[in-house]
C-alpha positions in Angstrom: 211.4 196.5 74.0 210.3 198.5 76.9 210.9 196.5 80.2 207.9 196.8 82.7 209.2 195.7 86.2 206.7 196.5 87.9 204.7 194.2 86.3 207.3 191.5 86.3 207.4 191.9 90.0 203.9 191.9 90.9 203.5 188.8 88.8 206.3 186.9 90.6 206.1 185.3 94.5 208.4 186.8 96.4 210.4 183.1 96.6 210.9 183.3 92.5 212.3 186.8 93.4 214.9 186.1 95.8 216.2 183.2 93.9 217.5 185.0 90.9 217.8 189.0 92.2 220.1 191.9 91.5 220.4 194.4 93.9 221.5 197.6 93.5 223.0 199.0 96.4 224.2 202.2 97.8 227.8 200.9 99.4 228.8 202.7 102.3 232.5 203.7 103.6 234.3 201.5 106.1 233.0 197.9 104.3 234.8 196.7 100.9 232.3 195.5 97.9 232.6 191.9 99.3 231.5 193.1 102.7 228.4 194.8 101.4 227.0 192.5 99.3 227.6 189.3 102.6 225.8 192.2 104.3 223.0 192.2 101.6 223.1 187.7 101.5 222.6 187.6 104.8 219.5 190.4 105.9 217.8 188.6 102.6 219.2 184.5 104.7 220.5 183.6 101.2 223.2 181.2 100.2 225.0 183.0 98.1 225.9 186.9 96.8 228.6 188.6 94.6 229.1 191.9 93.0 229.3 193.4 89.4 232.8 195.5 90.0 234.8 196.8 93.4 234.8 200.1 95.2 237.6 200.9 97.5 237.1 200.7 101.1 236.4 204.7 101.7 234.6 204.8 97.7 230.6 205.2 98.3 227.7 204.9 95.8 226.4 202.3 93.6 227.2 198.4 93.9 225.1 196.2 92.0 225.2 192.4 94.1 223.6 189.7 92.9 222.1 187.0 95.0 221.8 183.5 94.4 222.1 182.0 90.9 222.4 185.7 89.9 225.6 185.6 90.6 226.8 183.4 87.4 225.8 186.6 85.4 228.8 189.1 87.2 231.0 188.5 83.9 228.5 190.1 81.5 228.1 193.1 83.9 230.9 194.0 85.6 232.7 195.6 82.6 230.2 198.0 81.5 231.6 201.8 81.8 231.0 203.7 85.5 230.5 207.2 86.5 231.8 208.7 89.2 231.6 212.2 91.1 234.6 213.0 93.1 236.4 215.9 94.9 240.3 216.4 94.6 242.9 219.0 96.3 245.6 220.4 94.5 249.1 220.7 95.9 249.5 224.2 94.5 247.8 227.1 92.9 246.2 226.6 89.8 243.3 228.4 87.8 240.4 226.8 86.9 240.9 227.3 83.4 244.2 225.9 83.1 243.0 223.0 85.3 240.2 221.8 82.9 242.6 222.7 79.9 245.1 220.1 81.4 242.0 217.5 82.2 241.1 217.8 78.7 244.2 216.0 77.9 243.0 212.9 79.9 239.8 212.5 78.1 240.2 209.5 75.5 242.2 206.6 75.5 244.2 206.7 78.1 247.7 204.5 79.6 247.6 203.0 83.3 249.4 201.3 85.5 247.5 199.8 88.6 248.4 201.3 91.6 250.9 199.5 94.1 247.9 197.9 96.8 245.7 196.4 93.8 245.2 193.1 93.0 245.5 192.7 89.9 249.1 192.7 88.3 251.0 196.1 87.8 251.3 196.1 84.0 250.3 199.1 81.8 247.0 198.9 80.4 245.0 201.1 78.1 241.2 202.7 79.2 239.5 205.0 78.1 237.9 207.7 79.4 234.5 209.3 78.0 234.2 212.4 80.1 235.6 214.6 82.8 235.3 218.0 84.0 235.2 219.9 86.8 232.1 220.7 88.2 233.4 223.8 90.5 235.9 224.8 92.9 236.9 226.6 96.0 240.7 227.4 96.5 242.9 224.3 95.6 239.5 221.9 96.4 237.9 220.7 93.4 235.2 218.9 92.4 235.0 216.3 89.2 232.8 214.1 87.4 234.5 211.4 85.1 232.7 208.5 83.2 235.3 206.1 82.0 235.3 202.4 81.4 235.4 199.9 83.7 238.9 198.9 85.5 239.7 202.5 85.0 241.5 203.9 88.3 240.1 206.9 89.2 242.4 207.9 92.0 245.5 206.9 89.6 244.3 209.5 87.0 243.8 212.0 89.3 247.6 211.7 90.9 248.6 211.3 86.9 246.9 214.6 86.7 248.1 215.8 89.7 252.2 215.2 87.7 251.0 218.2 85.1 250.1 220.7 87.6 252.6 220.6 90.8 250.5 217.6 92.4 246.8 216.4 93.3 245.3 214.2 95.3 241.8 212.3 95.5 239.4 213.1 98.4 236.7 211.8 98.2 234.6 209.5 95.5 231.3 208.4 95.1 230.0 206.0 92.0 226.4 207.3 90.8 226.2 204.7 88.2 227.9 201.1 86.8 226.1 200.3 83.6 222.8 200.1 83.6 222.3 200.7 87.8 222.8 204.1 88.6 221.8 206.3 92.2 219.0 207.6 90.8 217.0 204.2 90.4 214.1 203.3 92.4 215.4 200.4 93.4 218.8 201.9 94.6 218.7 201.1 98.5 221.3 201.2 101.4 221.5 198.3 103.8 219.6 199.8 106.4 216.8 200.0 104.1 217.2 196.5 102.9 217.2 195.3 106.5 214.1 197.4 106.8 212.0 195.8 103.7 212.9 192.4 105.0 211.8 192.6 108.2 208.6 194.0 106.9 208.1 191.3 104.7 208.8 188.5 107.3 205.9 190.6 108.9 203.4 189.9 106.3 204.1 193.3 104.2 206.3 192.5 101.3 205.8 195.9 99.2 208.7 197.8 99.7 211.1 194.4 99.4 209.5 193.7 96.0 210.4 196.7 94.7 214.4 196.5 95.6 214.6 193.0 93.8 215.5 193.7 90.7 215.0 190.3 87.8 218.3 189.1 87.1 216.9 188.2 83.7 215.1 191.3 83.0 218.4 193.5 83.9 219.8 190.7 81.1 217.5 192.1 78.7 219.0 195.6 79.0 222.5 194.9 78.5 222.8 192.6 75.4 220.1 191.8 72.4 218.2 188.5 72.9 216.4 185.9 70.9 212.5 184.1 71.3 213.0 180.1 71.0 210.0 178.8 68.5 210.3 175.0 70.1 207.7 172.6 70.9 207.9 171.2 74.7 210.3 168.4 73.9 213.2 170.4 72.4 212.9 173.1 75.1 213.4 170.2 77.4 216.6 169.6 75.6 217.9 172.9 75.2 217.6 173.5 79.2 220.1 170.5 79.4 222.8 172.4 77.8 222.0 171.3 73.8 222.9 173.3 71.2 220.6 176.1 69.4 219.8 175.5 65.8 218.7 177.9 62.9 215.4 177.0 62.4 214.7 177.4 67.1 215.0 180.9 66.4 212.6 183.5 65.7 215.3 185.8 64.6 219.1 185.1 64.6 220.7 188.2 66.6 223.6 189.5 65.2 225.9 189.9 68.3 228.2 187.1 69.2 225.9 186.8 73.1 223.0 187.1 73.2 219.7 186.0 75.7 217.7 183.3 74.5 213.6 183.5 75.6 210.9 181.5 75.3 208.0 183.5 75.4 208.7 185.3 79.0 210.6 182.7 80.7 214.8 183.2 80.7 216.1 180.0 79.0 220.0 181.1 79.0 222.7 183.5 77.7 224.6 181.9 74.7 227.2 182.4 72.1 227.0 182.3 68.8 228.8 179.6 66.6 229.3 178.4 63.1 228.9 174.6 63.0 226.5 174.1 59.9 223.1 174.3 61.5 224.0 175.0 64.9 223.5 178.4 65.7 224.5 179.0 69.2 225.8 177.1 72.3 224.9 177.7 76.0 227.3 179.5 78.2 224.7 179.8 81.2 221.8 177.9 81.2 218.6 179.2 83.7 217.2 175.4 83.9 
Protein backbone atom coordinates (compact mmCIF):
# COMPACT_ATOMS: atom_id res chain seq x y z
CA UNK A 1 0.00 0.00 0.00
CA UNK A 2 1.49 3.23 -1.06
CA UNK A 3 1.95 5.44 2.11
CA UNK A 4 0.98 9.18 1.46
CA UNK A 5 2.59 11.35 4.30
CA UNK A 6 1.95 14.16 3.20
CA UNK A 7 -1.45 13.67 3.52
CA UNK A 8 -1.11 12.03 6.87
CA UNK A 9 0.58 15.14 8.01
CA UNK A 10 -1.57 17.72 6.80
CA UNK A 11 -4.45 15.87 8.29
CA UNK A 12 -2.88 15.64 11.78
CA UNK A 13 -2.44 18.87 14.48
CA UNK A 14 0.84 19.38 14.97
CA UNK A 15 0.22 18.08 19.02
CA UNK A 16 -0.81 14.44 17.51
CA UNK A 17 2.48 14.81 15.55
CA UNK A 18 4.88 15.40 18.21
CA UNK A 19 3.44 12.76 20.51
CA UNK A 20 4.28 9.78 18.45
CA UNK A 21 7.32 11.09 15.80
CA UNK A 22 10.33 9.54 14.23
CA UNK A 23 12.91 11.65 13.28
CA UNK A 24 15.41 11.16 10.98
CA UNK A 25 18.46 12.91 11.64
CA UNK A 26 21.69 13.75 10.11
CA UNK A 27 24.11 13.02 13.36
CA UNK A 28 26.95 15.16 13.48
CA UNK A 29 30.70 14.37 14.72
CA UNK A 30 31.74 15.24 18.34
CA UNK A 31 28.03 14.11 19.92
CA UNK A 32 27.34 10.21 20.41
CA UNK A 33 23.63 8.84 19.17
CA UNK A 34 22.34 9.48 22.79
CA UNK A 35 23.57 13.04 22.64
CA UNK A 36 21.82 13.78 19.39
CA UNK A 37 18.65 12.51 19.78
CA UNK A 38 18.47 14.63 23.85
CA UNK A 39 19.52 17.34 21.42
CA UNK A 40 16.48 16.57 19.17
CA UNK A 41 13.95 15.91 22.75
CA UNK A 42 14.81 19.00 23.92
CA UNK A 43 14.60 21.88 20.63
CA UNK A 44 11.01 19.79 20.05
CA UNK A 45 10.51 20.37 24.91
CA UNK A 46 9.55 16.66 24.83
CA UNK A 47 9.78 14.08 27.58
CA UNK A 48 11.26 11.60 26.11
CA UNK A 49 13.67 10.42 22.88
CA UNK A 50 15.72 7.35 21.88
CA UNK A 51 17.40 6.01 18.82
CA UNK A 52 17.02 3.07 16.24
CA UNK A 53 20.99 1.99 16.33
CA UNK A 54 24.50 3.85 17.49
CA UNK A 55 27.04 5.73 15.54
CA UNK A 56 30.48 6.21 16.95
CA UNK A 57 31.35 9.45 18.33
CA UNK A 58 33.33 10.81 14.97
CA UNK A 59 30.60 8.38 12.60
CA UNK A 60 28.20 11.09 10.72
CA UNK A 61 24.98 10.55 8.67
CA UNK A 62 21.70 9.05 9.36
CA UNK A 63 20.09 8.47 13.06
CA UNK A 64 16.64 7.82 13.12
CA UNK A 65 15.35 9.09 17.06
CA UNK A 66 12.18 8.64 18.06
CA UNK A 67 10.25 10.92 20.42
CA UNK A 68 7.86 10.26 22.85
CA UNK A 69 5.84 6.95 22.88
CA UNK A 70 7.78 6.36 19.62
CA UNK A 71 10.29 5.27 21.40
CA UNK A 72 8.73 1.70 22.51
CA UNK A 73 9.06 0.90 18.73
CA UNK A 74 13.29 1.05 18.72
CA UNK A 75 13.29 -2.93 18.89
CA UNK A 76 11.50 -3.48 15.63
CA UNK A 77 13.87 -0.96 13.88
CA UNK A 78 17.05 -0.92 15.07
CA UNK A 79 18.10 -4.23 13.46
CA UNK A 80 17.27 -3.52 9.97
CA UNK A 81 20.55 -3.65 7.56
CA UNK A 82 22.65 -0.08 7.19
CA UNK A 83 24.71 1.37 4.56
CA UNK A 84 27.56 3.12 4.93
CA UNK A 85 30.19 5.23 2.72
CA UNK A 86 33.59 5.36 4.13
CA UNK A 87 37.25 6.25 3.33
CA UNK A 88 40.23 3.94 4.54
CA UNK A 89 44.21 4.29 4.19
CA UNK A 90 46.22 1.45 3.58
CA UNK A 91 49.49 0.84 5.46
CA UNK A 92 51.25 -0.22 2.27
CA UNK A 93 51.07 -0.34 -1.48
CA UNK A 94 48.48 -2.18 -2.99
CA UNK A 95 46.69 -2.13 -6.49
CA UNK A 96 43.29 -1.43 -6.85
CA UNK A 97 42.57 -4.59 -8.31
CA UNK A 98 44.06 -6.76 -5.84
CA UNK A 99 42.37 -4.60 -3.14
CA UNK A 100 38.75 -5.21 -4.38
CA UNK A 101 39.87 -8.99 -5.18
CA UNK A 102 40.66 -9.26 -1.36
CA UNK A 103 37.23 -7.24 -0.37
CA UNK A 104 35.41 -9.69 -2.36
CA UNK A 105 36.36 -12.23 0.21
CA UNK A 106 34.47 -10.13 2.94
CA UNK A 107 31.24 -10.02 1.24
CA UNK A 108 28.72 -12.75 2.79
CA UNK A 109 28.58 -14.11 6.00
CA UNK A 110 31.03 -12.99 7.81
CA UNK A 111 32.88 -13.78 11.74
CA UNK A 112 33.39 -10.81 14.29
CA UNK A 113 34.55 -10.11 17.29
CA UNK A 114 33.48 -6.66 18.87
CA UNK A 115 36.18 -4.42 19.17
CA UNK A 116 37.92 -3.84 22.74
CA UNK A 117 35.87 -0.15 23.72
CA UNK A 118 32.23 -1.66 22.85
CA UNK A 119 29.66 -2.37 24.94
CA UNK A 120 28.51 -5.22 24.23
CA UNK A 121 30.43 -8.45 25.26
CA UNK A 122 33.55 -9.56 23.12
CA UNK A 123 32.32 -12.85 21.83
CA UNK A 124 32.49 -13.89 18.11
CA UNK A 125 29.48 -13.40 16.28
CA UNK A 126 28.38 -14.00 12.66
CA UNK A 127 27.02 -10.82 10.10
CA UNK A 128 26.65 -10.68 7.10
CA UNK A 129 27.62 -8.43 4.68
CA UNK A 130 25.48 -7.63 1.38
CA UNK A 131 27.88 -5.35 -0.47
CA UNK A 132 31.23 -3.61 -0.59
CA UNK A 133 33.40 -2.13 -3.04
CA UNK A 134 35.61 0.49 -3.57
CA UNK A 135 34.28 3.39 -5.03
CA UNK A 136 37.90 4.91 -6.07
CA UNK A 137 41.24 5.74 -4.88
CA UNK A 138 44.13 8.04 -4.70
CA UNK A 139 47.61 6.50 -3.51
CA UNK A 140 47.05 4.20 -0.36
CA UNK A 141 43.45 6.46 0.34
CA UNK A 142 40.48 4.70 -0.54
CA UNK A 143 37.11 5.12 -0.58
CA UNK A 144 34.24 2.20 0.23
CA UNK A 145 30.66 1.66 0.26
CA UNK A 146 29.45 -1.41 2.37
CA UNK A 147 25.79 -2.41 3.15
CA UNK A 148 25.80 -5.04 5.81
CA UNK A 149 23.39 -5.91 8.61
CA UNK A 150 22.92 -4.31 11.56
CA UNK A 151 25.57 -4.74 14.65
CA UNK A 152 28.03 -5.16 11.85
CA UNK A 153 31.41 -3.30 12.79
CA UNK A 154 32.49 -1.46 10.04
CA UNK A 155 35.82 -0.25 11.39
CA UNK A 156 36.50 -3.97 12.62
CA UNK A 157 36.18 -5.23 9.00
CA UNK A 158 38.15 -2.79 7.64
CA UNK A 159 41.33 -3.54 10.14
CA UNK A 160 40.28 -7.43 9.37
CA UNK A 161 40.83 -6.37 5.93
CA UNK A 162 43.59 -4.39 6.58
CA UNK A 163 45.46 -8.28 8.15
CA UNK A 164 45.31 -9.49 4.17
CA UNK A 165 47.03 -6.66 2.68
CA UNK A 166 50.01 -5.37 5.15
CA UNK A 167 47.38 -3.17 7.22
CA UNK A 168 44.34 -0.54 6.93
CA UNK A 169 42.74 1.67 8.80
CA UNK A 170 39.26 3.55 8.83
CA UNK A 171 39.14 7.25 8.24
CA UNK A 172 36.30 8.48 8.05
CA UNK A 173 32.42 7.05 7.95
CA UNK A 174 29.27 8.37 7.15
CA UNK A 175 25.82 6.18 7.35
CA UNK A 176 23.50 7.21 4.25
CA UNK A 177 20.78 4.88 5.27
CA UNK A 178 19.47 2.46 8.40
CA UNK A 179 16.43 0.62 7.03
CA UNK A 180 13.95 2.34 5.71
CA UNK A 181 15.50 6.20 6.65
CA UNK A 182 18.17 6.97 4.44
CA UNK A 183 20.15 10.79 3.58
CA UNK A 184 18.31 11.26 0.72
CA UNK A 185 14.75 11.56 2.47
CA UNK A 186 12.92 14.74 2.61
CA UNK A 187 12.57 14.57 5.97
CA UNK A 188 16.31 13.95 6.73
CA UNK A 189 17.34 17.16 8.87
CA UNK A 190 20.36 18.26 10.96
CA UNK A 191 19.80 19.86 14.35
CA UNK A 192 20.33 23.19 13.28
CA UNK A 193 17.50 22.75 11.03
CA UNK A 194 15.29 21.17 13.50
CA UNK A 195 15.95 24.06 15.89
CA UNK A 196 15.08 26.22 12.92
CA UNK A 197 11.48 24.52 12.12
CA UNK A 198 10.68 24.77 15.73
CA UNK A 199 11.20 28.12 16.38
CA UNK A 200 9.15 28.85 13.26
CA UNK A 201 6.37 26.97 14.41
CA UNK A 202 6.33 28.55 17.95
CA UNK A 203 6.02 31.62 15.56
CA UNK A 204 2.86 30.76 14.04
CA UNK A 205 4.53 28.90 10.78
CA UNK A 206 4.53 25.24 11.30
CA UNK A 207 5.32 24.04 7.52
CA UNK A 208 8.71 23.11 7.46
CA UNK A 209 8.37 21.30 11.20
CA UNK A 210 5.47 19.21 9.79
CA UNK A 211 7.38 17.96 7.22
CA UNK A 212 10.43 16.50 9.55
CA UNK A 213 7.94 14.58 11.76
CA UNK A 214 7.75 11.56 10.37
CA UNK A 215 4.25 9.02 11.83
CA UNK A 216 5.71 6.53 14.00
CA UNK A 217 2.89 4.35 12.81
CA UNK A 218 3.10 5.04 9.22
CA UNK A 219 7.08 4.29 9.30
CA UNK A 220 5.46 0.89 11.08
CA UNK A 221 3.63 0.22 7.98
CA UNK A 222 6.89 0.03 5.94
CA UNK A 223 8.75 -2.33 7.86
CA UNK A 224 6.48 -5.29 8.71
CA UNK A 225 2.88 -6.46 7.04
CA UNK A 226 -0.22 -5.38 9.06
CA UNK A 227 -3.80 -6.36 9.61
CA UNK A 228 -7.45 -4.14 9.50
CA UNK A 229 -9.52 -5.03 12.81
CA UNK A 230 -13.37 -5.77 11.58
CA UNK A 231 -14.75 -4.93 15.34
CA UNK A 232 -17.63 -3.08 16.51
CA UNK A 233 -16.87 -0.20 19.22
CA UNK A 234 -17.04 -2.41 22.17
CA UNK A 235 -14.41 -4.95 21.30
CA UNK A 236 -12.06 -2.30 20.00
CA UNK A 237 -12.39 -0.92 23.44
CA UNK A 238 -11.17 -4.18 24.69
CA UNK A 239 -8.46 -4.89 22.41
CA UNK A 240 -6.83 -1.32 23.28
CA UNK A 241 -6.64 -2.83 26.92
CA UNK A 242 -4.22 -5.37 26.03
CA UNK A 243 -7.02 -8.36 25.02
CA UNK A 244 -6.19 -10.92 22.75
CA UNK A 245 -6.95 -10.89 18.88
CA UNK A 246 -9.31 -13.51 17.61
CA UNK A 247 -9.75 -15.20 14.03
CA UNK A 248 -12.87 -13.90 13.16
CA UNK A 249 -11.31 -9.48 14.27
CA UNK A 250 -9.36 -9.89 11.30
CA UNK A 251 -9.85 -9.01 7.83
CA UNK A 252 -6.97 -11.09 6.77
CA UNK A 253 -4.65 -13.23 9.03
CA UNK A 254 -0.97 -12.06 8.01
CA UNK A 255 1.34 -14.61 7.68
CA UNK A 256 4.41 -13.17 9.60
CA UNK A 257 4.74 -13.96 13.22
CA UNK A 258 4.51 -9.50 13.90
CA UNK A 259 2.63 -7.79 12.43
CA UNK A 260 0.61 -4.09 12.80
CA UNK A 261 -2.93 -4.26 13.66
CA UNK A 262 -5.34 -1.17 12.11
CA UNK A 263 -8.47 -0.19 12.40
CA UNK A 264 -9.46 1.65 9.49
CA UNK A 265 -6.51 4.45 9.74
CA UNK A 266 -5.99 4.66 13.34
CA UNK A 267 -2.67 2.49 14.79
CA UNK A 268 -4.22 -0.04 17.32
CA UNK A 269 -0.79 -2.01 18.13
CA UNK A 270 1.99 -4.27 16.92
CA UNK A 271 1.30 -7.92 17.93
CA UNK A 272 2.53 -11.47 17.68
CA UNK A 273 1.00 -14.19 16.40
CA UNK A 274 -0.08 -17.19 18.58
CA UNK A 275 -1.74 -20.57 18.40
CA UNK A 276 -4.34 -20.84 21.30
CA UNK A 277 -7.52 -22.25 19.48
CA UNK A 278 -9.21 -19.06 18.39
CA UNK A 279 -6.89 -16.59 19.47
CA UNK A 280 -5.01 -15.30 16.83
CA UNK A 281 -2.54 -12.78 18.08
CA UNK A 282 -1.43 -11.09 21.43
CA UNK A 283 -0.36 -7.40 21.93
CA UNK A 284 3.24 -6.63 22.38
CA UNK A 285 2.65 -2.79 22.13
CA UNK A 286 -0.42 -1.43 22.39
CA UNK A 287 -1.07 2.53 20.90
CA UNK A 288 -4.16 3.09 23.39
Amino acid sequence: MEINLEKIRKERSISELLDFPILNIDKPAGLTSFQTAEKARKILGLRKSGHFGTLDLMVTGVLPVAINRACKLSGYFIKKDKTYIGKMHLHSEVGENKLKEEIKKFIGKIKQIPPVKSRVKRVEREREVYEFEILKMNGKDAEFKVKCEAGTYVRKLINDLGLKIGGAHMTGLRRISAGIFTENDENFTSLEALEKAFLEYKNGNENNLRKLLIPAEEAVKKIMPFAQLKVNEKELKQILTGKPIFKNQLRKIPQEKIFAVFSGKRFIEIARKSEEGDIIARPEFVFN
